[in-house]
N, C-alpha and C positions, 0 to 999 in steps of 0.2 A: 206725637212729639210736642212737648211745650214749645212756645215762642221762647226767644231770646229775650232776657231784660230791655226795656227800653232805658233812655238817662234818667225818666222820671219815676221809674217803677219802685216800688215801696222796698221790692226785694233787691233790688239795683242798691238804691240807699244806704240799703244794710251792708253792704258789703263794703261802705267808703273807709269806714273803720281799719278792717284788717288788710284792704289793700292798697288803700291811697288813689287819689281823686283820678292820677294819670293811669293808672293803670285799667281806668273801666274810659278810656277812650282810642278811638284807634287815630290813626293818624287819619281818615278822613273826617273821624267828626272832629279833629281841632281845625282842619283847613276849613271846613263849613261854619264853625264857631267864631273865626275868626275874620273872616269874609263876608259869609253870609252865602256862598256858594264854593262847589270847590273848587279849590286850587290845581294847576298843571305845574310841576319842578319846574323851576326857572332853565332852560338851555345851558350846561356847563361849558366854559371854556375849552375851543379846542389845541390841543398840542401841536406843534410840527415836529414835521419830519424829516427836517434838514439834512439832519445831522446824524440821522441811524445808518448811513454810510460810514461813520467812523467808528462803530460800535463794534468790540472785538480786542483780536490782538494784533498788533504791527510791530516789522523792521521800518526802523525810521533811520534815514540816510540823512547826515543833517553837514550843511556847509555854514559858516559861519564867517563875518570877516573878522579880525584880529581886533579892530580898530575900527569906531564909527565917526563919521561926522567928518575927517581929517584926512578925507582922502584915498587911505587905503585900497588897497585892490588887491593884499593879501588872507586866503582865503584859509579857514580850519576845517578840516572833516573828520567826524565821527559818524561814529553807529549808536542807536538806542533800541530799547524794548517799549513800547505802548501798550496800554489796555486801557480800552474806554468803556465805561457803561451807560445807560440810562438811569434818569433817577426820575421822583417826583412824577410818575406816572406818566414821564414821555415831555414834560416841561422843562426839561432839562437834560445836560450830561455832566460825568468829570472824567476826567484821564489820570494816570499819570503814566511819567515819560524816565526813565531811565538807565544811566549810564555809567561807566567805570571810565571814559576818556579821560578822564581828568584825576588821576593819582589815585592816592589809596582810599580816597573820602567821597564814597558815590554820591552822584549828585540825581536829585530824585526834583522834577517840577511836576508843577500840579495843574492842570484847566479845569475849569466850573463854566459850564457855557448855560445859561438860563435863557428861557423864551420868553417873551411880553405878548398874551397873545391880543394884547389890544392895539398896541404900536405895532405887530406882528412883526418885532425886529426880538433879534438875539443880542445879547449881552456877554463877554466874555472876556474872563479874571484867569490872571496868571499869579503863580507863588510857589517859589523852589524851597529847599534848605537851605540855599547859602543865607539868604535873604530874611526868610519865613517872614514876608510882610507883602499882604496882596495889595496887585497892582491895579493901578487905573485899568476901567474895563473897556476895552472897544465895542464899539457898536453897530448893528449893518445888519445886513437879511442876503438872500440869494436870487439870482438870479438867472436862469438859462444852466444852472448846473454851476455856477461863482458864485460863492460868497465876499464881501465886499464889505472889510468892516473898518472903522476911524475911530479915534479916541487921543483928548489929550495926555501927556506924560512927560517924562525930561528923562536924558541922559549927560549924568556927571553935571546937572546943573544948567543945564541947558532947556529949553520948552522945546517940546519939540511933537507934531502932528502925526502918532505914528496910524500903520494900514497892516491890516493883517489881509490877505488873497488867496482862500479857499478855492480848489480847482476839483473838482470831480470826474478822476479820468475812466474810471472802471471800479465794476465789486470790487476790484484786490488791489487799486491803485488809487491813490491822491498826491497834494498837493497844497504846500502851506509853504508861504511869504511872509516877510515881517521886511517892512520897509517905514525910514522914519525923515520927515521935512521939515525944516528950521526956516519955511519962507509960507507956511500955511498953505502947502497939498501944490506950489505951481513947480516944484522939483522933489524929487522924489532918490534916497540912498536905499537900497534893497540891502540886507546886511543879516539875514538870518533865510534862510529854507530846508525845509523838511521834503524828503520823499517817502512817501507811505506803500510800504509791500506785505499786505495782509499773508499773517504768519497761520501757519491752519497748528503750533505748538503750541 
């Protein structure tokens, strides 16, 4: 059996013509051309796993107050449908969440939760149809099975520190907060929760 051409072989050369210069190299002789020895792939970024607890389908049992900021202490409950997936190879998820409680014009929200895996904190954007303008994103990581996220934002004009409180009780159960503070996190109005009952429809 003949040898393989080498880069310099006359009969190598000939061939630069009809197939172009890259194509008579393999990816280790450019990382040895380039270096001078070769190269190991740099380590890629890894994903978490936070959040593959919420992947799937859910009933979302959701309490809502009527009125934030002003005292309130009465309360609205619906039901919703969820489905979340994974996106970006596990760097991410979206959901979306909805519902008919509210008249003849469903109301459909959205989550995009992104990972930073250098800050190794999560990122996480809300945006419905009433609105369709996404919102400031919270920010936070988990902890012992809580997640724990803060972000600034306003209601009707107001600044206000809001918290989202991620609780992981079981495969088929969780647990989501939305609480918001006009004094910078030393009081706290809890004014939105969801309970998650993994729907196997």
């Amino acid at each position: 059996m003949n040898a393989a051409p080498t880069i310099g072989d006359p009969a190598r050369a000939a061939m630069l013509g009809a197939l172009g210069v890259a194509a008579l190299y393999t990816l280790p002789d450019l990382r040895t051309a380039c270096t001078g020895r070769p190269r190991s792939p740099a380590m890629p970024p890894q994903p978490s796993h936070d959040f593959d607890f919420l992947h799937g389908r859910w009933i979302v049992h959701n309490r809502r107050l009527r009125e934030r900021l002003v005292g309130c202490t009465e309360w609205e409950a619906f039901d919703a449908v969820q489905v979340c997936r994974p996106i970006l190879g596990g760097f991410g998820n979206e959901d979306e969440l909805v519902t008919d409680a509210f008249g003849e014009h469903r109301f459909i929200g959205m989550t995009i939760r992104l990972f930073d895996p250098q800050a190794r904190e999560w990122s996480i954007y809300w945006v419905d149809n009433r609105s369709v303008q996404l919102q400031p994103p919270v920010r936070g990581r988990f902890d012992g099975g809580v997640g724990t996220f803060h972000g600034r934002d306003a209601h009707l004009g107001t600044p206000v520190l809001a918290r989202f409180i991620w609780t992981v009780l079981s495969a088929d159960r969780a647990r989501w907060e939305q609480a918001f503070s006009t004094d910078g996190g030393r009081s706290w109005e809890t004014n939105w929760t969801m309970d998650f009952e993994r729907s196997g429809t």
